[in-house]
C-alpha positions as CSV (number, residue, x, y, z in Angstrom):
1,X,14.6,7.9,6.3
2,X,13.2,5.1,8.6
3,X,11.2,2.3,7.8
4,X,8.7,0.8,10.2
5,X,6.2,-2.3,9.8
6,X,3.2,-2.1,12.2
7,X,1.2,-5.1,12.5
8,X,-2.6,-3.5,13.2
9,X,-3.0,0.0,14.1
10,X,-0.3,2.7,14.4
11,X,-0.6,4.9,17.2
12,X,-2.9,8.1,17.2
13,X,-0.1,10.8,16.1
14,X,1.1,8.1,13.1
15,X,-2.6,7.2,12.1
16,X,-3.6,11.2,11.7
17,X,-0.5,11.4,9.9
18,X,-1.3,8.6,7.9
19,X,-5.3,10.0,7.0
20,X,-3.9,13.7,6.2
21,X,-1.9,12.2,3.3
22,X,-4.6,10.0,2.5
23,X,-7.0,12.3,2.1
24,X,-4.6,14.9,0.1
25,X,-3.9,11.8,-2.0
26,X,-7.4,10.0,-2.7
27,X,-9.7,12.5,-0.6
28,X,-11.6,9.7,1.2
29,X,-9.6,9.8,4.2
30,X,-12.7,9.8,6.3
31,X,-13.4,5.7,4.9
32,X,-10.4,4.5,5.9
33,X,-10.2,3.5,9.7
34,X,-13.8,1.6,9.1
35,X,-12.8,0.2,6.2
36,X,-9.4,-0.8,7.8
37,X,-10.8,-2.0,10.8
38,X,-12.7,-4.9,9.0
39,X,-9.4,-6.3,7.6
40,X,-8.0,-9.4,8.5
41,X,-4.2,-8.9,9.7
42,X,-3.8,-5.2,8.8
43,X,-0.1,-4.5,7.8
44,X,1.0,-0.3,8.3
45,X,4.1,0.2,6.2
46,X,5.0,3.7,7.4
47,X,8.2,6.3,5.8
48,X,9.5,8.1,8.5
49,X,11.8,11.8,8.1
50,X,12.4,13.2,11.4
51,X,9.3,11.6,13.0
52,X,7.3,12.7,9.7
53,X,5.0,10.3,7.6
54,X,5.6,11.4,4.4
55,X,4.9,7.8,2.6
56,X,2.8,4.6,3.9
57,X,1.6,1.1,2.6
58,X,-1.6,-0.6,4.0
59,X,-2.1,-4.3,3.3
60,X,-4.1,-6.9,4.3
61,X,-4.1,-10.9,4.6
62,X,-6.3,-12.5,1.4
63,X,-4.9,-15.9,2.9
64,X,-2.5,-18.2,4.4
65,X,-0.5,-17.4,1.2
66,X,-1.1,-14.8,-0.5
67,X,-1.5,-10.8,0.9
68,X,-3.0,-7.9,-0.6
69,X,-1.1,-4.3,-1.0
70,X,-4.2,-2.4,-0.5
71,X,-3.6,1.3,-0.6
72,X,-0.6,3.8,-0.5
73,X,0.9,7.1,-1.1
74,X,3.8,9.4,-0.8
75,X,4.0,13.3,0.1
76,X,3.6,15.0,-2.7
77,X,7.2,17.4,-1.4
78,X,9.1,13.8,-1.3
79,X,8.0,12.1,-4.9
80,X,10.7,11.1,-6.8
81,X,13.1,10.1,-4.1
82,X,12.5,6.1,-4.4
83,X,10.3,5.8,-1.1
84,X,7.4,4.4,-3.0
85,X,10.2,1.2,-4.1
86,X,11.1,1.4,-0.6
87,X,8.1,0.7,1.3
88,X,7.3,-2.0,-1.1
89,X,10.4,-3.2,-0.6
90,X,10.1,-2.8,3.5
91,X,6.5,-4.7,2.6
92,X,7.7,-7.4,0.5
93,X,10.6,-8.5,3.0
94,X,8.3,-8.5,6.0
95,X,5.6,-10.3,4.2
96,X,8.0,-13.4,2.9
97,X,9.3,-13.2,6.4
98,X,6.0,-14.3,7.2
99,X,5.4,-16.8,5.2
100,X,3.1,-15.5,2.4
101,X,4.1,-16.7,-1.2
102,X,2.8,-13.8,-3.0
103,X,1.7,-10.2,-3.2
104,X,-1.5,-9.0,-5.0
105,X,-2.8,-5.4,-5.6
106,X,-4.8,-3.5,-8.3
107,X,-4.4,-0.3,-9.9
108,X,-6.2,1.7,-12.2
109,X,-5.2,3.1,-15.3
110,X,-4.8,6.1,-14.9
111,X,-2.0,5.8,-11.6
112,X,0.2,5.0,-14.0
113,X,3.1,5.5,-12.2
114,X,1.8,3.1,-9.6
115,X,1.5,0.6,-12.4
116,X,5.0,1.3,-13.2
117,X,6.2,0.8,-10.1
118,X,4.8,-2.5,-9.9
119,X,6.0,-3.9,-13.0
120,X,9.5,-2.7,-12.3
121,X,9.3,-4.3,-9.2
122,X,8.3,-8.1,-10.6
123,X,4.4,-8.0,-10.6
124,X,2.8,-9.5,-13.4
125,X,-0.8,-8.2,-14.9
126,X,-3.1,-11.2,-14.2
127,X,-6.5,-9.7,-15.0
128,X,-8.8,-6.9,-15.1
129,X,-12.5,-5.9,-14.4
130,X,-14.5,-2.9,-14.3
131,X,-15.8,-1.5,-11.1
132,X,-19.2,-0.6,-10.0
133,X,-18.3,3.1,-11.3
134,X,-17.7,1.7,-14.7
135,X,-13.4,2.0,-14.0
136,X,-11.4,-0.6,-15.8
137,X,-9.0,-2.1,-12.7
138,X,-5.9,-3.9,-13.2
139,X,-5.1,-7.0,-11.0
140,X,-1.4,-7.5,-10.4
141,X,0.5,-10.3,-8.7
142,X,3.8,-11.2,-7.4
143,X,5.6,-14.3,-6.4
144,X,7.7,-13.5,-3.0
């Protein structure tokens, strides 16, 4: 299994990669590239098994100091191997490389194996709200 970071856009073959997973993940796959586009200092964590995506983490600069983990998934056939720790792990190094002093991302509910992950891996719950479709969402944050 490789790791890669990709500072703004992968290229075409790894982006279509990236949007079929998406969508068999979240189903709005066909959001993404606009919504991505608008992002200040776009950050492509990709897991790659001969050539493969089969895991990825998108994040995004907040500020000088702080990034946001913004969205991520892994193939359905490769769960419960550890690449989900991995690319954060991949993530996490590049961004303190950087510079950045800490990570934030939310998570609902019910992901709760995404909440897991992040508490296992030293974020710490630092609020909540409720979305414009009436979902409680859980703000987590992690010194780097």
């Amino acid at each position: 299994m490789d790791f890669v970071n990709i500072e703004g856009f992968p290229d075409a073959e790894v982006l279509k990669q990236i949007l079929i997973l998406h969508e068999d993940i979240f189903k709005d796959a066909h959001t993404l590239v606009s919504k991505a586009q608008s992002k200040p200092k776009i950050l492509f964590t990709i897991g790659l098994e001969r050539g493969e995506v089969v895991g990825y983490k998108i994040g995004y600069e907040l500020n000088s100091d702080c990034y946001y983990s913004w969205l991520g998934g892994v193939n359905e056939n490769h769960r419960n191997k550890g690449i989900a720790s991995k690319l954060m792990y991949q993530q996490h190094l590049y961004l303190k490389e950087k510079g950045y002093k800490s990570v934030q991302t939310k998570t609902k509910n019910n992901w709760r194996n995404m909440l897991i992950l992040n508490i296992r891996n030293g974020f710490n719950v630092i609020g909540t709200y409720t979305d414009n479709s009436d979902e409680l969402k859980i703000i987590l944050e992690k010194s780097l």
